[in-house]
C-alpha positions as CSV (number, residue, x, y, z in Angstrom):
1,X,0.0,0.0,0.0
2,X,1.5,3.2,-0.7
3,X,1.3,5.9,1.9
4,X,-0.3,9.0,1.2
5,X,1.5,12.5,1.0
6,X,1.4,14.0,4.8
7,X,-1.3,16.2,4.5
8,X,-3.6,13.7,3.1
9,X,-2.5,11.2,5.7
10,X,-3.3,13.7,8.9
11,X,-6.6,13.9,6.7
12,X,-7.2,10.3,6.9
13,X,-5.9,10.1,10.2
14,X,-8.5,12.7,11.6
15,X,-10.8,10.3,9.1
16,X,-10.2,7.4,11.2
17,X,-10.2,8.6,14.3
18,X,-13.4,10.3,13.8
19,X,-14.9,6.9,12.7
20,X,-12.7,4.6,15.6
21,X,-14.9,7.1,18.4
22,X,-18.2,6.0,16.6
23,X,-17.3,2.5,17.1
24,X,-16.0,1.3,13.4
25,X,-13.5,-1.0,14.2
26,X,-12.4,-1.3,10.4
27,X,-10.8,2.6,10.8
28,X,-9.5,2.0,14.2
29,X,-7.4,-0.9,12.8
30,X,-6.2,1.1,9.9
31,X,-5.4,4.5,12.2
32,X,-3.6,2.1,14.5
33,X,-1.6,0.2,11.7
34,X,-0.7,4.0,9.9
35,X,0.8,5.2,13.5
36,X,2.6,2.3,14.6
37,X,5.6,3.1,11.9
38,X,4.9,6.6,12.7
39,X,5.1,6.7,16.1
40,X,8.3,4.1,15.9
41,X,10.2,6.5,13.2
42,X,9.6,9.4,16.1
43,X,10.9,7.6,19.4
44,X,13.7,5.2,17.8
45,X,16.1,8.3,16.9
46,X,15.7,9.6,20.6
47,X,16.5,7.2,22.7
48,X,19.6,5.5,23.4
49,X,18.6,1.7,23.2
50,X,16.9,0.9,20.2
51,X,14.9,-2.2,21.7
52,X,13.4,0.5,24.2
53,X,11.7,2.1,21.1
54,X,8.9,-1.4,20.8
55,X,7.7,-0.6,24.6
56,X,7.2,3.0,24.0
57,X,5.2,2.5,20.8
58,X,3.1,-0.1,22.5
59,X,2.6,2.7,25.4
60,X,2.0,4.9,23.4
61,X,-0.7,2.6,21.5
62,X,-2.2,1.7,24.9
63,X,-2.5,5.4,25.5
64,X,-4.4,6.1,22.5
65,X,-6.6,3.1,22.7
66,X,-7.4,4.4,25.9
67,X,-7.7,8.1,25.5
68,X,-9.0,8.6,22.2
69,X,-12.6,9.3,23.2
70,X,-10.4,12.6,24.2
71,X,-9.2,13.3,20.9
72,X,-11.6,16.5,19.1
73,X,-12.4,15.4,15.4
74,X,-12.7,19.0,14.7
75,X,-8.7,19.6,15.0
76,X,-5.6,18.1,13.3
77,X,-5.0,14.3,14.7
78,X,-1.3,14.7,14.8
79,X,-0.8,17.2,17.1
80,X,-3.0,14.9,19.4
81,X,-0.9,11.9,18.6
82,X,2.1,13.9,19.2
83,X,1.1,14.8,22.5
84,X,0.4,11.2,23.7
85,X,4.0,10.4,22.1
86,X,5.8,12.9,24.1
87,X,4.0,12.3,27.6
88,X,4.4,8.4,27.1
89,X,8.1,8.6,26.3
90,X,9.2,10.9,29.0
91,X,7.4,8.4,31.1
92,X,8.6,5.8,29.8
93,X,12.6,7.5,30.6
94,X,11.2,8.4,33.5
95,X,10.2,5.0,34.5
96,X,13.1,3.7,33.7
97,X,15.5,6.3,35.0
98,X,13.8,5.8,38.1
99,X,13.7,2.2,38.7
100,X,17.7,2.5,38.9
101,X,17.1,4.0,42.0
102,X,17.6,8.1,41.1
103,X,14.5,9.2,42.3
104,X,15.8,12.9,42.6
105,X,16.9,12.9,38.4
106,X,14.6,14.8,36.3
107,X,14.8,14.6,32.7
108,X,16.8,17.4,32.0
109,X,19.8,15.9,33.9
110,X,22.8,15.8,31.7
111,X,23.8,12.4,32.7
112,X,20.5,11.3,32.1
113,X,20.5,12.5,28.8
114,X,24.1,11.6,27.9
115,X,22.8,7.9,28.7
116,X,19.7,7.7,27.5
117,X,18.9,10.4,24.8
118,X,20.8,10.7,21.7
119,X,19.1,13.6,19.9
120,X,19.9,16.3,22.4
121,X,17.8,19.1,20.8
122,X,14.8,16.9,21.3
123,X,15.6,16.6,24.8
124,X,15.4,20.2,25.3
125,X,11.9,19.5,24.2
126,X,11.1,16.9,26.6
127,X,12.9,20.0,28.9
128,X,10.7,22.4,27.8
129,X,7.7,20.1,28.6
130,X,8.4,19.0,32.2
131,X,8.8,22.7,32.9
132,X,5.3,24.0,31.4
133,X,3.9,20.8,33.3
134,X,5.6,22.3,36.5
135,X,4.1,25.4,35.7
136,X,0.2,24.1,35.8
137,X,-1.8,24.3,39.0
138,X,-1.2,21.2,40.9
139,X,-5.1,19.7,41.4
140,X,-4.7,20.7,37.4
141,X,-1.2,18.8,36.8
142,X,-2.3,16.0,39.0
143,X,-5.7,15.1,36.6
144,X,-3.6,15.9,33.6
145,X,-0.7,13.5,34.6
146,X,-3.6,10.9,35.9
147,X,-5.4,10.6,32.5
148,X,-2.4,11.0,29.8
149,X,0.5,10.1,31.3
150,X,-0.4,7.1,33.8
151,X,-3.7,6.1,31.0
152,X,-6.2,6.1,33.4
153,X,-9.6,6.8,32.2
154,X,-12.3,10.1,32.9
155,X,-13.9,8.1,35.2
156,X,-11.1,6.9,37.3
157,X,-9.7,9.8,37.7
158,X,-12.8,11.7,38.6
159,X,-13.1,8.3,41.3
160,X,-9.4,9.7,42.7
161,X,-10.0,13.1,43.0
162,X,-13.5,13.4,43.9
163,X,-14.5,15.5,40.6
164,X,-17.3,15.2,38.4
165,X,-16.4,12.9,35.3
166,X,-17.1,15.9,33.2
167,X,-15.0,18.5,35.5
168,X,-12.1,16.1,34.8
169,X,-12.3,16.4,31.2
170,X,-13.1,20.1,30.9
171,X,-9.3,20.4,33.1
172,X,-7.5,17.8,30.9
173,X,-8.8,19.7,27.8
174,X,-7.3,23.5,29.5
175,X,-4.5,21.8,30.6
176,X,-3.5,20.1,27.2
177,X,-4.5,24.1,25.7
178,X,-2.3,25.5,28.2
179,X,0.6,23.5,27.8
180,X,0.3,23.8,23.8
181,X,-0.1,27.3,24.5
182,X,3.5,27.2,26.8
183,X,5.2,24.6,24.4
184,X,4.6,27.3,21.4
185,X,5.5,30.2,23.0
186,X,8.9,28.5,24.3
């Protein structure tokens, strides 16, 4: 199958997506088989071991499977995709960063990113993102960090915090504006 020219791929991605939230299963397994090698040609340059690339695409997959009620047909699919990407990967570094025991280590920790980033200038990014995060009310970066970055769902979160399913929504949508807002004006 060839693949279409980008903008007629985000077209048939917003397409897809569109038709995956009604329930036609035929477009979600066509948007998911488009973004896999997507997805995988955006993480595998970034990190340091290649074989770490498969677990953050399936994260990232998870996270879309699970959050894609979220996504608004009315705007451009990618920059939604691209959002999930870059929470699920800095988790994922996170994670991992973590589990050596460095609980203290941020992201932006040279050593961290001598080991485990090879595109610096796209670490700057993942940088830039853990600092607009840091700048988002807490209740607001707690819901946010619930839904997209661990995956849980509306209603699991609104279960944790004690908000209305819809409140927890309305906050993940400002928050993901806000931090596009943040991420664009650098």
């Amino acid at each position: 199958m060839v693949k279409p020219p980008a903008n007629d791929r985000d077209v048939q991605w917003n397409v897809w997506a569109a038709a995956a939230q009604r329930g036609d299963k035929a477009a979600y397994a066509l948007l998911l088989k488009d973004i896999m090698p997507y997805i995988r040609a955006l993480i595998l340059p970034t990190l340091a071991n290649p074989d770490w690339a498969d677990d953050v695409v399936q994260e990232v997959l998870i996270s879309v499977h699970k959050s894609l009620k979220t996504y608004d047909p009315a705007l451009s699919f990618r920059p939604w995709l691209g959002a999930v990407i870059r929470f699920r990967r800095a988790d994922f570094l996170r994670r991992h960063y973590s589990a050596r025991g460095d609980k203290r280590t941020s992201l932006d920790d040279p050593a961290f990113q001598r080991q485990h980033v090879t595109d610096t200038p796209l670490a700057g990014e993942w940088k830039d993102m853990e600092a607009a995060l840091a700048r988002l009310p807490k209740k607001q970066r707690k819901v946010l960090e619930l839904m997209k970055i661990q995956g849980l769902t509306a209603q699991e979160v609104a279960n944790e915090t004690g908000m209305s399913v819809s409140a927890v929504k309305v906050s993940v949508h400002r928050s993901m504006n806000k931090l596009k807002d943040m991420m664009e004006q650098g």
